[in-house]
Steps between C-alpha positions, in 0.01 A plus 500: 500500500511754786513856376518859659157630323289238440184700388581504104473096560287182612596401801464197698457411898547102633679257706861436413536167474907496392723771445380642171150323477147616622181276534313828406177633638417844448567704178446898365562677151733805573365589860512845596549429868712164450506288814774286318829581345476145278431623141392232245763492236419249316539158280128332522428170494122404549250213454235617247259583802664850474308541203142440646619774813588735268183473328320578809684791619398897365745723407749613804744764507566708218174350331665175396440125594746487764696123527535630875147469493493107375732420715298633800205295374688173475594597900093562561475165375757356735706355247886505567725823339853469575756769423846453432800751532717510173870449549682903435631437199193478323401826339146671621365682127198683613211495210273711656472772296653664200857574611567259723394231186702670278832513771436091561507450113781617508634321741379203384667593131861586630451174770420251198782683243764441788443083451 
């Protein structure tokens, strides 16, 4: 999703290959000079090879294994990431860090009592 201050996010660089899908092929965990304004918001959906990256990979910024970091293995090893643009409607709940959980459970709670 394109945002106005993409540092507090992952972001992502690639070829757009349709409107609101990238074949993608460079990424960075919150960059502090961002040369993209595509933040990773994100639903994942990986083969289990993530799992072996992430094992490889130290801790990245703020001292935590970074999935950023996976993913920029599995594009080392030339294997295909593709990123795909969700439709607007679709809320964005931010888990990052303390408040930002605790606002997206609550979203999530008034979301799920409204069905």
């Amino acid at each position: 999703m394109p945002v106005e201050d993409p540092r507090p996010y992952g972001v992502i660089g690639g070829e757009r290959i349709e409107e609101d899908v990238w074949i993608v092929n460079k990424v960075e965990e919150k960059p502090q000079k961002p040369w993209s304004n595509i933040a990773i918001l994100p639903v994942y959906i990986f083969e289990t090879e993530i799992f072996d990256c992430l094992s490889k990979v130290g801790p990245g910024v703020g001292g935590e294994i970074q999935l950023t970091d996976g993913i920029g293995s599995l594009l080392e090893m030339r294997r295909r990431v593709a990123a795909v643009k969700l439709p607007n409607n679709i809320p964005r709940l931010d888990i990052g860090n303390p408040k930002s959980l605790w606002e997206a459970l609550e979203t999530s709670y008034h979301l799920s009592s409204k069905r």
